[in-house]
Each structure stands twice: as structure tokens, then as C-alpha cells.
NUFI-690728 format. One record per residue: residue in one letter; x, y, z of N, C-alpha, C in turn. Coordinates in nm, 2 decimals. Last residue first. Example, Ala and Ser with C-alpha at 12.3 -4.5 7.8 and 13.67 -1.06 7.14 Angstrom:
% NUFI-690728
  aa    n_px    n_py    n_pz   ca_px   ca_py   ca_pz    c_px    c_py    c_pz
   S    1.28   -0.22    0.71    1.37   -0.11    0.71    1.29    0.00    0.79
   A    1.32   -0.57    0.78    1.23   -0.45    0.78    1.32   -0.33    0.78
***
This chain:
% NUFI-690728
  aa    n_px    n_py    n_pz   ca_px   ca_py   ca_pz    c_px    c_py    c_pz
   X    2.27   -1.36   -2.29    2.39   -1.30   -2.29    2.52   -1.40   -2.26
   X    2.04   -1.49   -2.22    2.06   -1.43   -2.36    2.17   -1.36   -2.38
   X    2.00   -1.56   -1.95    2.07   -1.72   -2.07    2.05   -1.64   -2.20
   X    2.02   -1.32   -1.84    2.14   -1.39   -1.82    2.14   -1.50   -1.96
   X    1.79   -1.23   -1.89    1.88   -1.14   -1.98    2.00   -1.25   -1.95
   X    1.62   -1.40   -1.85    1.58   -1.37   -1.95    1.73   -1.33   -1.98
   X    1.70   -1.41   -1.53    1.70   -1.49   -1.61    1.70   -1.49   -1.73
   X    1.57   -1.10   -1.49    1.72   -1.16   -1.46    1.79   -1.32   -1.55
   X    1.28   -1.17   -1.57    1.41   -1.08   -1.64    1.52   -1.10   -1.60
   X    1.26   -1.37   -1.34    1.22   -1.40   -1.49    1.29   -1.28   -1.62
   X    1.21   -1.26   -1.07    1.34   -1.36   -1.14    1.34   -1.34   -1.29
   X    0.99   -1.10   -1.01    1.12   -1.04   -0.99    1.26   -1.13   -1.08
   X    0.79   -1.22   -1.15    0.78   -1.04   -1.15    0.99   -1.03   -1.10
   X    0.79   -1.47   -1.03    0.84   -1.42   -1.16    0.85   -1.32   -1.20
   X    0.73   -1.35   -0.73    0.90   -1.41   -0.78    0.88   -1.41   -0.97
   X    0.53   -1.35   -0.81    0.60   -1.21   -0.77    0.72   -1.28   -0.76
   X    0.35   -1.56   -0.89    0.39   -1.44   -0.96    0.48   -1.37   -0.91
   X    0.42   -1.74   -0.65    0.48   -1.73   -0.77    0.51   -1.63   -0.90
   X    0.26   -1.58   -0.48    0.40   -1.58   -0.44    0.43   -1.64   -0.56
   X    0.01   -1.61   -0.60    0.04   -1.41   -0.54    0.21   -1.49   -0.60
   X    0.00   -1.88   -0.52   -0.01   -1.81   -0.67    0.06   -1.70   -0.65
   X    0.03   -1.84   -0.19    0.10   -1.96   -0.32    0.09   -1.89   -0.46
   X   -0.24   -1.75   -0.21   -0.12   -1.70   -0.15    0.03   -1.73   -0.24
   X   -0.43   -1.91   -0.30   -0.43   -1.79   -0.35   -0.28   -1.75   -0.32
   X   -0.36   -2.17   -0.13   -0.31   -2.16   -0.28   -0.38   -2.01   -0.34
   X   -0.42   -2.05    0.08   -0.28   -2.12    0.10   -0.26   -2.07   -0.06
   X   -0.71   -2.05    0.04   -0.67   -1.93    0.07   -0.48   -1.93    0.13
   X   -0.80   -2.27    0.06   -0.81   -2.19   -0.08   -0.71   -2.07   -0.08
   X   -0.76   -2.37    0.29   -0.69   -2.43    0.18   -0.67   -2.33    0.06
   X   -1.04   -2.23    0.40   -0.87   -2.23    0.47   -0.77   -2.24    0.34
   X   -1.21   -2.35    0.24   -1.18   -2.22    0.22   -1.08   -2.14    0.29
   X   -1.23   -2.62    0.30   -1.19   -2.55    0.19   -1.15   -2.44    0.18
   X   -1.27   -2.61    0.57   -1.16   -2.62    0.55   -1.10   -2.59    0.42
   X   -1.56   -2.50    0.54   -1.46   -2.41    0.60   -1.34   -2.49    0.59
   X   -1.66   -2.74    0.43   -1.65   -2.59    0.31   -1.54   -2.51    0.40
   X   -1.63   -2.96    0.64   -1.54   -2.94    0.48   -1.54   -2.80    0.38
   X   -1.79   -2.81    0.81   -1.68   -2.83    0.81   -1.57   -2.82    0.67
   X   -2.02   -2.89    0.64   -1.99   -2.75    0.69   -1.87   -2.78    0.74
   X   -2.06   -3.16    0.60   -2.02   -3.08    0.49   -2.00   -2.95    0.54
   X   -1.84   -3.39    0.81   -1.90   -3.26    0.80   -1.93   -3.13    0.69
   X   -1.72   -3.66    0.98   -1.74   -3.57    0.88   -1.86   -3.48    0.88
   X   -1.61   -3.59    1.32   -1.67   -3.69    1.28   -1.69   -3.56    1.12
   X   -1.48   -3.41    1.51   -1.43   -3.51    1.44   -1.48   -3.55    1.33
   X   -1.56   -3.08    1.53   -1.63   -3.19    1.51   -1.57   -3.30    1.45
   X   -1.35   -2.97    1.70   -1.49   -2.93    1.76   -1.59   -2.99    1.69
   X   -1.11   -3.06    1.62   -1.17   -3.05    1.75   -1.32   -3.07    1.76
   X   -1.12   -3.02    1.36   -1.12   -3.11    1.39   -1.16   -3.13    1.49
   X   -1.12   -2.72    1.40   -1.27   -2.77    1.34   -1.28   -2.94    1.37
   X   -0.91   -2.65    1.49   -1.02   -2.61    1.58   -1.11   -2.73    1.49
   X   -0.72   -2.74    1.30   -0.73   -2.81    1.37   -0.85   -2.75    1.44
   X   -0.82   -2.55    1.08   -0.80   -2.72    1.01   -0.79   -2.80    1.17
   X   -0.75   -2.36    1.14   -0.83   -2.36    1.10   -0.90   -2.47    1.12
   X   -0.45   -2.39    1.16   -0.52   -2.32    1.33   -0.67   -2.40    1.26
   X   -0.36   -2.43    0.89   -0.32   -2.54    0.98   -0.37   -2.52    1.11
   X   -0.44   -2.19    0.81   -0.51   -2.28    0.75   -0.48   -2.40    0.84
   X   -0.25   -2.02    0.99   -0.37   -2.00    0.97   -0.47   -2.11    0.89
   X   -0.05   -2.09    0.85   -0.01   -2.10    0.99   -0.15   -2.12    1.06
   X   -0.08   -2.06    0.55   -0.05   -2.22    0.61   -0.08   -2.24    0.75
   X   -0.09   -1.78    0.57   -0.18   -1.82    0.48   -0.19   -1.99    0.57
   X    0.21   -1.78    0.69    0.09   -1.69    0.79   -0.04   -1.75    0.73
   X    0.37   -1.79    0.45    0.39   -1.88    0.55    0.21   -1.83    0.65
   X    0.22   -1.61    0.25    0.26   -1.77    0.24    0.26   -1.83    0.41
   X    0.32   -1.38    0.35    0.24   -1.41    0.34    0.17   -1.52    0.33
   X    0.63   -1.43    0.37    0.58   -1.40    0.50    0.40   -1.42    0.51
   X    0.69   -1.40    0.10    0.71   -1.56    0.21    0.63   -1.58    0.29
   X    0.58   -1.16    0.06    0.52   -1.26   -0.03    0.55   -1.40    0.04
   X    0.83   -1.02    0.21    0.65   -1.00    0.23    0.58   -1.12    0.17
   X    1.04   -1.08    0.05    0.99   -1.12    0.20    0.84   -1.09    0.26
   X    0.93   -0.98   -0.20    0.99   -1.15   -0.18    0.94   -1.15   -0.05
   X    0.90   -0.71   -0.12    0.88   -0.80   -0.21    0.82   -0.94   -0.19
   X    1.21   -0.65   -0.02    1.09   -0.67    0.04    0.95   -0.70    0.00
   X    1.39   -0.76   -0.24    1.37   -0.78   -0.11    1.22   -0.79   -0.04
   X    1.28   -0.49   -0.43    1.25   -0.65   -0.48    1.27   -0.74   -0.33
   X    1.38   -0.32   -0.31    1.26   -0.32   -0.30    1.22   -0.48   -0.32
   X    1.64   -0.36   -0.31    1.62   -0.35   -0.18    1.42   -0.35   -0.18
   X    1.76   -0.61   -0.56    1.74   -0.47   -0.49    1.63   -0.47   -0.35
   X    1.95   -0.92   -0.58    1.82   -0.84   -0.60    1.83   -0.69   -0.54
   X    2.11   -1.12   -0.69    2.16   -0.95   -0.65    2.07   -0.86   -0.67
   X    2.08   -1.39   -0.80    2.07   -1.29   -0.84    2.10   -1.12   -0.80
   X    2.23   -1.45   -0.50    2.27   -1.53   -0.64    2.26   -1.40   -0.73
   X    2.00   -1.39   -0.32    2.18   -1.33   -0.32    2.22   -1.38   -0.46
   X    1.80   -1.52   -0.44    1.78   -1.39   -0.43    1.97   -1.30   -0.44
   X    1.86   -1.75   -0.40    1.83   -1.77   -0.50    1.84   -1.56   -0.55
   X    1.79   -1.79   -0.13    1.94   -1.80   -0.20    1.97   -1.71   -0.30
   X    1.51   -1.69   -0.11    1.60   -1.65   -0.05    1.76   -1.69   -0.08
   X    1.44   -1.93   -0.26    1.40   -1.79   -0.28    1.50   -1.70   -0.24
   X    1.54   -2.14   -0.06    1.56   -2.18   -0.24    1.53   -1.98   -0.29
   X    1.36   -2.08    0.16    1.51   -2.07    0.17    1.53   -2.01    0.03
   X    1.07   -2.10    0.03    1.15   -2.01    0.08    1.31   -1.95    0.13
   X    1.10   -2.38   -0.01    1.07   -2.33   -0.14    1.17   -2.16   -0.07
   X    1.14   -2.47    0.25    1.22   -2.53    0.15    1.23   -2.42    0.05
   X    0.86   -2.36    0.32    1.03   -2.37    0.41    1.08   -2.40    0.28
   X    0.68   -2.52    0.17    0.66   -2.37    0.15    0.80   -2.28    0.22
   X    0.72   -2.80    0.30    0.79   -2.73    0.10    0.77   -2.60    0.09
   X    0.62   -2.73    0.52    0.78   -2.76    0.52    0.83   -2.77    0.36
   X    0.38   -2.73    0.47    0.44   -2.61    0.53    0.63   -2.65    0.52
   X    0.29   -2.98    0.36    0.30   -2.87    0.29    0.38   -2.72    0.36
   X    0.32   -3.12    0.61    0.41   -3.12    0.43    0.40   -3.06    0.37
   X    0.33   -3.04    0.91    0.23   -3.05    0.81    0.34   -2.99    0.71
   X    0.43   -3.13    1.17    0.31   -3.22    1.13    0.22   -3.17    0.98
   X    0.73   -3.03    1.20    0.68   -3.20    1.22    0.54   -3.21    1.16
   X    0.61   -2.74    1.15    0.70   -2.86    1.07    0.68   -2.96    1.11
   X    0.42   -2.63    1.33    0.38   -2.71    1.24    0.47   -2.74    1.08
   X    0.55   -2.74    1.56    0.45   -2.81    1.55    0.39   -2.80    1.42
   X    0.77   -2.54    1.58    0.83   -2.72    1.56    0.73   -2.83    1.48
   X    0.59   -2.33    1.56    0.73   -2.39    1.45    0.73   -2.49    1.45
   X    0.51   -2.35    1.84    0.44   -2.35    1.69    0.52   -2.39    1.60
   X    0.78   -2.33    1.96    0.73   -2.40    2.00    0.55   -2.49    1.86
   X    0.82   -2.09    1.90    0.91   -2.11    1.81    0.89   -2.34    1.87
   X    0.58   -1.95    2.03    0.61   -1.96    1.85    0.68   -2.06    1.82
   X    0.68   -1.98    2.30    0.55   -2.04    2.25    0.53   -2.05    2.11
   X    0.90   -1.83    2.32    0.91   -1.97    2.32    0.78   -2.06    2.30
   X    0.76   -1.56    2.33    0.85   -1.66    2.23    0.88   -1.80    2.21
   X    0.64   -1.60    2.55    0.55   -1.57    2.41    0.65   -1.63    2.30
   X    0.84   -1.61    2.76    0.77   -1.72    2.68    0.71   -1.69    2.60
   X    0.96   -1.35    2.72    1.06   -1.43    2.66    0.94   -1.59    2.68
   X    0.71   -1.23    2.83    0.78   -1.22    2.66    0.85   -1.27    2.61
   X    0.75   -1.32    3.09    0.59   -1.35    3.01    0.63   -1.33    2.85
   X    0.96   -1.21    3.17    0.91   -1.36    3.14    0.84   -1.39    3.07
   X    0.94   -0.91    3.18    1.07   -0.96    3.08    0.99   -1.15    3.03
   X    0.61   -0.78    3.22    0.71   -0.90    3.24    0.77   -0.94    3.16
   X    0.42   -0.53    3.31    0.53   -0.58    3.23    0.61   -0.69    3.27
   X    0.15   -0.57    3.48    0.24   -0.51    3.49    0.35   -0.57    3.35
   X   -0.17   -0.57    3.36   -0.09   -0.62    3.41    0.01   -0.58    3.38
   X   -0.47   -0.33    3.45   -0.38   -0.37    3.34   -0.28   -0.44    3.46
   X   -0.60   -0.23    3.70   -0.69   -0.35    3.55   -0.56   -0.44    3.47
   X   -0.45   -0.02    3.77   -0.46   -0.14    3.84   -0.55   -0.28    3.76
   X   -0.54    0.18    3.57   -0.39    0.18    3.60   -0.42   -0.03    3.67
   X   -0.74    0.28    3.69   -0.76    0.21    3.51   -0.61    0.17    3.55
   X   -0.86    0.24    4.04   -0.83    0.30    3.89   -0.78    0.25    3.76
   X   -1.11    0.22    4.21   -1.00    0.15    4.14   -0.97    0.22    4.01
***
């Protein structure tokens, strides 16, 4: 048997569900978690807020990296947060440290992403309400 026959063949289907399996995530974790839907919110608000200002192409990527980190930080703390529920309902100081440390790692992200929007707004701002 050759190495060729192990692997599965390409399918248009299988990739147009991979997608429909994300955007199937999305739904899941907007409807079920408040903080992921202020980190949406806050993100749009960024992203306006960015054309308004007339940011540069680096500052862009920037910002969008910094969303993208945020959001992935939540996507990840909200995978975290459910296995563990699973695998032990009932409370748990081992549990509780690993969900801490899911959480912790939302609000590291969270910080990052404030600084770097103030790295990028906060002169714009400065110079506009002083002119």
C-alpha cells in the first residue's frame, strides 16, 4: 500500500462544511457567551472608529491582529470552560485553576488590545481636540 492511498481525497464538501461548522461556532458562542459579544461590539466600534480616524496600513494590521487575538483568547477560553464542565460538573479546585487560567488569558489579551488601540488612537485624538 502506498502513502498515496492513507490520505483522503479532496472534497469541495468536506470544506464548504468546515465552514459551515465555524460559522455554526459563531452562532454558539454569541448566543451563549456576554463577554464574547462586548468583545464583537467593542470590535466593530474599533473598526469604525479606525475609517473615522484614517488609520495606515500598518496601524490596520495592528488593530486586526489585536481583534483577532482577543477574539481566539474567548474562542479558546469558551472550548476550555466547556470540556472541563463536561468532564467534571460537579466543583473542582483543579478545575477552577484551569478555568482561571483560560479567563486570565482573555484579560491578558483584552489589555494587549487596549494598549494598542491607545498606541494607535490616543495621538489622533490628542492632536484633533488640540486643534
Amino acid at each position: 500500500m502506498n502513502q498515496q492511498t492513507n490520505k483522503q481525497r479532496f472534497s469541495l464538501r468536506k470544506r464548504v462544511n468546515s465552514f459551515k461548522y465555524a460559522v455554526d461556532g459563531l452562532k454558539v458562542l454569541l448566543a451563549e457567551e456576554h463577554n464574547a459579544r462586548i468583545h464583537m461590539v467593542v470590535a466593530v466600534l474599533v473598526v469604525i472608529f479606525g475609517f473615522i480616524m484614517d488609520i495606515g496600513y500598518a496601524e490596520w494590521g495592528l488593530l486586526l491582529f489585536t481583534i483577532g487575538f482577543v477574539l481566539v483568547a474567548e474562542i479558546f477560553n469558551t472550548c476550555v470552560e466547556a470540556v472541563c464542565d463536561v468532564l467534571c460538573p460537579e466543583k473542582d479546585i483543579r478545575i477552577k485553576k484551569i478555568k482561571d487560567l483560560a479567563a486570565l488569558a482573555v484579560l491578558v489579551a483584552a489589555v494587549v488590545a487596549v494598549a494598542v488601540g491607545c498606541l494607535v488612537f490616543l495621538p489622533r485624538l490628542v492632536s484633533w481636540l488640540v486643534c
